[in-house]
C-alpha positions in Angstrom: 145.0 -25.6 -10.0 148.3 -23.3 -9.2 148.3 -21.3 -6.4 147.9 -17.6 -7.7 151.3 -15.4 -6.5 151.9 -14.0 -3.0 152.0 -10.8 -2.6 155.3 -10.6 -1.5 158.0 -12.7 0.0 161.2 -12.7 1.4 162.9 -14.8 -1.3 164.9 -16.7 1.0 165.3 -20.8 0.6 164.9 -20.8 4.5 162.6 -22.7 6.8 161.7 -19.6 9.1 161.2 -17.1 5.7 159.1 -19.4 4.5 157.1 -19.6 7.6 157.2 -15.7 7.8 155.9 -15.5 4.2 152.8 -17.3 5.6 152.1 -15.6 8.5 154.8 -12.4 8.9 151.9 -9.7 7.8 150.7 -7.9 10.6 147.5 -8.8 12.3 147.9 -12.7 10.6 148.8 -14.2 14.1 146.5 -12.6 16.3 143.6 -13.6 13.4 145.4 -17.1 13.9 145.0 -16.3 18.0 141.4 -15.8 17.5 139.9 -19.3 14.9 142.1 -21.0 17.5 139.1 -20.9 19.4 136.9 -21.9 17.3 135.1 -20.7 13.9 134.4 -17.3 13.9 132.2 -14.9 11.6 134.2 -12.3 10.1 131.7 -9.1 12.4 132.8 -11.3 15.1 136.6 -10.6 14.1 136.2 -7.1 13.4 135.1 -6.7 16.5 137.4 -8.8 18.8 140.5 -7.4 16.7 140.2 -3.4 17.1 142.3 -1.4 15.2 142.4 -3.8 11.8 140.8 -2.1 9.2 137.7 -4.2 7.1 140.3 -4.1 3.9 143.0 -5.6 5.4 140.8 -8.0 7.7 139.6 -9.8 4.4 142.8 -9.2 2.7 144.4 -11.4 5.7 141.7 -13.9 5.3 142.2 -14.3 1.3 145.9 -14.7 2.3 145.4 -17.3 4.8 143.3 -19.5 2.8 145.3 -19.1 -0.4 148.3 -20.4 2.3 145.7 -23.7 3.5 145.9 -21.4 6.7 142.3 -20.9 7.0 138.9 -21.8 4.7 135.4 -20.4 5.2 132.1 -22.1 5.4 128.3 -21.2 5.1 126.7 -22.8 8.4 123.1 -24.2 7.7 120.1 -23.2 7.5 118.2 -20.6 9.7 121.5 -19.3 10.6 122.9 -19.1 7.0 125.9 -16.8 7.8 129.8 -17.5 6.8 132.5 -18.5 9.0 135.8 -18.4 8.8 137.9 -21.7 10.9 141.6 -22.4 10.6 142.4 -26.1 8.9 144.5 -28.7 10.4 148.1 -26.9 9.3 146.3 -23.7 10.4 145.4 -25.2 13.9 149.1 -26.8 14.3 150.1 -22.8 14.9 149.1 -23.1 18.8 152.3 -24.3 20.0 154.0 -21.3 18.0 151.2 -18.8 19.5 151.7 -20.1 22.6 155.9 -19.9 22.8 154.7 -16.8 21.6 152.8 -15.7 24.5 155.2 -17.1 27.3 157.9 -14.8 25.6 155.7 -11.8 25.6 153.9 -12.1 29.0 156.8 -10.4 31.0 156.3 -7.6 29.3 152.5 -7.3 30.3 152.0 -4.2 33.0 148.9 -2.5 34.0 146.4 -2.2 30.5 147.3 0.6 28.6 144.3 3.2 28.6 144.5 2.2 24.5 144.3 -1.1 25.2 141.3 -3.3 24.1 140.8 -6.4 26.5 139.2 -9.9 26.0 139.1 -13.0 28.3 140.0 -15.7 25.9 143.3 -13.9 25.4 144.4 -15.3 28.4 143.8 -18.7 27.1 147.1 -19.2 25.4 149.5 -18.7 28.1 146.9 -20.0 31.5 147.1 -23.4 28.2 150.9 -23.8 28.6 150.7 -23.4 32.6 148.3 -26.1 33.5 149.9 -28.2 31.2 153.4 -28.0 33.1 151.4 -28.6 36.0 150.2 -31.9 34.8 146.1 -30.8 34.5 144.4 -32.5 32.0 141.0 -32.4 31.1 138.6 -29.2 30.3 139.1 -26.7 32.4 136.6 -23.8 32.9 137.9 -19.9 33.2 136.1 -16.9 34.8 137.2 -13.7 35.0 135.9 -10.1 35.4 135.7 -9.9 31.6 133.9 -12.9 30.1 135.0 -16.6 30.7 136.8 -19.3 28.4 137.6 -22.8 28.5 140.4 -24.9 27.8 140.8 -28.5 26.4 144.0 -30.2 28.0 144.9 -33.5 26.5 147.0 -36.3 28.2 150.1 -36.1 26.3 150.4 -38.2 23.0 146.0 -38.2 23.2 144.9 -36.0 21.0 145.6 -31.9 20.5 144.7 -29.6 23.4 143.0 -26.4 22.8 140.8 -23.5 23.4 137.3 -22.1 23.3 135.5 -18.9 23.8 132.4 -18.7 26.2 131.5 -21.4 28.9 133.1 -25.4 28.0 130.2 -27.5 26.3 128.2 -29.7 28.5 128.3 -33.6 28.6 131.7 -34.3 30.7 133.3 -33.1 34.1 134.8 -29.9 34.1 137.5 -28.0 36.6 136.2 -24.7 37.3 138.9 -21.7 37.6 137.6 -18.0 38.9 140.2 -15.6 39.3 140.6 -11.4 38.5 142.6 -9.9 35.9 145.5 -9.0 38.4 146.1 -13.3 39.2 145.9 -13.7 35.7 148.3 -11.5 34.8 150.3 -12.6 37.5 150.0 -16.5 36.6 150.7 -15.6 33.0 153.8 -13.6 33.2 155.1 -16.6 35.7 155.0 -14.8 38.9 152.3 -17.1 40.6 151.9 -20.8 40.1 148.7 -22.0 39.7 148.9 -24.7 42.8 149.9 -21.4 45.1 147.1 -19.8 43.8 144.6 -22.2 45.3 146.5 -22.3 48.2 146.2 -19.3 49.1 142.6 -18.4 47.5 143.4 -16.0 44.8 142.1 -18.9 42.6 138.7 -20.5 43.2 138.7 -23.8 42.1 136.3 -26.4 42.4 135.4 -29.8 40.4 138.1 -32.9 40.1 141.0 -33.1 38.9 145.2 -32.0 40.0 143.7 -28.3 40.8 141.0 -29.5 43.1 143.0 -31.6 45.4 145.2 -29.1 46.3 144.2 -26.9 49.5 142.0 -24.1 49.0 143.3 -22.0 51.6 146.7 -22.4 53.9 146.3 -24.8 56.7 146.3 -21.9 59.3 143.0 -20.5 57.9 140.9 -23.6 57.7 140.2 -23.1 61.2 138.1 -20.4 60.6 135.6 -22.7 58.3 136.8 -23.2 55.0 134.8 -26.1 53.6 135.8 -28.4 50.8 135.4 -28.4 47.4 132.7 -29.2 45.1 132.8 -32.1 43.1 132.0 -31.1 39.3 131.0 -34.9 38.6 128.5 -35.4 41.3 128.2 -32.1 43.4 125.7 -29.2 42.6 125.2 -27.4 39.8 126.4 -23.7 38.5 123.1 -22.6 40.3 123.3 -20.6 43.6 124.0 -23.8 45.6 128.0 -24.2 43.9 130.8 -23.7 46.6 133.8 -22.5 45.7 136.7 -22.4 48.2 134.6 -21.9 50.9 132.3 -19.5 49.5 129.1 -19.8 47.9 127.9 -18.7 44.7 
């Protein structure tokens, strides 16, 4: 079966129009930012993506599955609601989203009174920067405002990847809690993750690149820093997890 017409293009036999012509519209790539981490119902887009109006929300949609961008499923029974998930050429639009995000991070000040904020927004650019440090694995993100995790493949093993909420049990996990103001920082560039542990803006604990590194500077572990927990084999998220010295 044809596709039916888009809506509009730019008419241009051109690798980047044609690319634009797919996802140019406003709101596309931030829809695209969000079923990057994972199926979503579409209340659970309306609400993440203030501002987009319920007509052009589904109008998006409609576009993105008529471009193989996205499709929707019914999940089974009791649940029985709709989801929307991006397909395989949808999902290959993270390294774009991210070269995205590096570019734009500079220009990230202080949230705008306006502005809406969401944890797994950091995802994308904190992705890119533990993968120049060489981090591989799943790596768990708290912050202030809700927590995300991220899937970090060896390169040339698989893709790597995002998720809202806590990472799925079953394997070990690196462990990240920072605040909004490290985050920002590590994002725009201005703080590397390894000086971040060092000097214990960024609590890490678990195994892994991350947790080898120091959690404070050498003249503070005299006053009783202790080491880090072992996300194989130590305790559990309970009240018994240290973290950098401190426990939880």
């Amino acid at each position: 079966m044809p596709r039916p017409p888009r809506r509009r293009s730019y008419d241009q036999y051109c690798a980047v129009a044609r690319a634009l012509d797919s996802v140019g519209d406003r709101w596309t790539l931030l829809i695209v930012r969000e079923l990057l981490a994972g199926p979503r119902r579409y209340t659970d887009l309306h609400a993440d993506l203030r501002g987009v109006s319920t007509d052009v929300l589904a109008s998006r949609l409609k576009d993105m599955e008529r471009d193989g961008l996205a499709a929707r499923r019914r999940l089974p029974a009791p649940v029985s609601a709709y989801v929307y998930e991006l397909t395989e050429r949808g999902a290959a639009l993270l390294p774009l989203v991210g070269a995205l995000a590096e570019w734009g991070a500079p220009a990230l000040d202080e949230p705008r009174p306006t502005d809406a904020v969401r944890a797994h927004w950091f995802a994308v650019p904190l992705l890119h920067r533990l993968q120049a440090a060489g981090v591989t694995g799943t790596v768990e993100v708290r912050l202030p405002e809700g927590e995300f995790h991220l899937r970090l493949a060896p390169d040339g093993s698989g893709p790597s990847g995002y998720g809202d909420g806590p990472a799925p049990g079953g394997g070990p996990v690196t462990r990240l809690e920072l605040d909004g103001a490290t985050c920002l920082a590590v994002s725009r560039g201005d703080l590397g993750i390894e000086e971040g542990v060092r000097d214990g803006r960024i609590g890490v604990f678990g195994t892994g690149v991350l947790a080898a590194a120091p959690a404070v500077p050498p003249a503070r572990e005299a006053r009783g820093s202790r080491a880090l927990v072992d996300a194989a084999g130590g305790p559990s998220r309970g009240g018994g997890d240290q973290r950098n010295g401190r426990a939880r």
